[in-house]
C-alpha positions in Angstrom: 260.1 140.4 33.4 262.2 139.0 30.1 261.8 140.6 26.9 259.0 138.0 25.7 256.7 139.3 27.9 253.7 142.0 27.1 254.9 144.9 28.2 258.6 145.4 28.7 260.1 148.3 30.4 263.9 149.3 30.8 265.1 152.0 32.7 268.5 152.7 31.6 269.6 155.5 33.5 266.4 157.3 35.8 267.3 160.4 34.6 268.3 160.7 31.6 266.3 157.6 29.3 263.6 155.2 28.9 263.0 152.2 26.7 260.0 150.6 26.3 259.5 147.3 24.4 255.8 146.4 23.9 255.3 142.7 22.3 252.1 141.1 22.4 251.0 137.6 22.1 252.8 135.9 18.5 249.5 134.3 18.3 247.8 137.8 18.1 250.4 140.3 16.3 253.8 138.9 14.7 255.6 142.6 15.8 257.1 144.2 18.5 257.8 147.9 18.9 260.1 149.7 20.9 260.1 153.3 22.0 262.9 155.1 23.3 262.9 158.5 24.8 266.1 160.3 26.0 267.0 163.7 27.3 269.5 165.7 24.8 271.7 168.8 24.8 269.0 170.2 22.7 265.6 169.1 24.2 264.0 165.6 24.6 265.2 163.0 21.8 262.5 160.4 21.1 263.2 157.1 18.6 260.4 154.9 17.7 261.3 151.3 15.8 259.2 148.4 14.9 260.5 145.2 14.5 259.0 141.9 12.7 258.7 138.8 15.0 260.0 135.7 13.5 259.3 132.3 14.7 261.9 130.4 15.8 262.2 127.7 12.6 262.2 130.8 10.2 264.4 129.6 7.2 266.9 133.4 8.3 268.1 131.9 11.7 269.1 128.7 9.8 270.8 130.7 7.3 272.8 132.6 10.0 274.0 129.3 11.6 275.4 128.1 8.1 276.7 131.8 7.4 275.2 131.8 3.3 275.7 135.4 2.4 273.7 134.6 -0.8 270.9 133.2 0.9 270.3 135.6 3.6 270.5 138.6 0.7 268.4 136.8 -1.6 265.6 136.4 2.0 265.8 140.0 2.2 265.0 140.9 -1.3 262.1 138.6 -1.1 260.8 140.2 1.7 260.8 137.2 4.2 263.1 139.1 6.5 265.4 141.9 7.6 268.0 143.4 9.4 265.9 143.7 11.7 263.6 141.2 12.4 263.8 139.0 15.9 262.7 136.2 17.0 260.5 135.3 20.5 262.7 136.9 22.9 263.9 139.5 20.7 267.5 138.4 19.3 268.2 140.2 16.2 269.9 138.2 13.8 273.0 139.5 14.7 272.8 138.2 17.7 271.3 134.4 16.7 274.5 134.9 14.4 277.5 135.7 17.1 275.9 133.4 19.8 275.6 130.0 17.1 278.4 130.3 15.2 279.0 127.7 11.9 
């Protein structure tokens, strides 16, 4: 299974944590989600994220290969991204970023 695919499902360590990524179709929903659930001094710890899908000509992962500050501010101010949006197979920008660089 790769992280493109429906359902998603990491097990990190079998007895402490679990990750699951759920991702459907882009065609159908342009999000992924991602649920984390961990065992903690204090109890269970559970973390629960959602992340926007972006296709892979989105005008942010261009802007991370040239490395425009301006731009990539000016995209998150205008809504057409964030720091945490990824694309098909769940890069974050971050990562498009250190793996393509200028």
């Amino acid at each position: 299974m790769r992280p493109g695919d429906p359902e998603y499902w990491i097990n990190t360590n079998p007895e402490s944590a679990y990750h699951l990524r759920l991702t459907p179709p882009h065609w159908l929903l342009k999000k992924s989600w991602e649920l984390q659930v961990s065992i903690a001094c204090s109890g269970w710890k559970a973390s629960f994220r959602r992340y926007a899908v972006l296709p892979e000509d989105a005008e942010v992962f261009e802007v991370m290969h040239s490395g425009t500050l301006e731009r990539l501010l000016e995209l998150f101010s205008e809504g057409a991204a964030s720091p945490f949006s990824v694309d098909r197979d769940g890069r974050t920008l971050l990562h498009v970023s250190c793996t393509n660089p200028p």
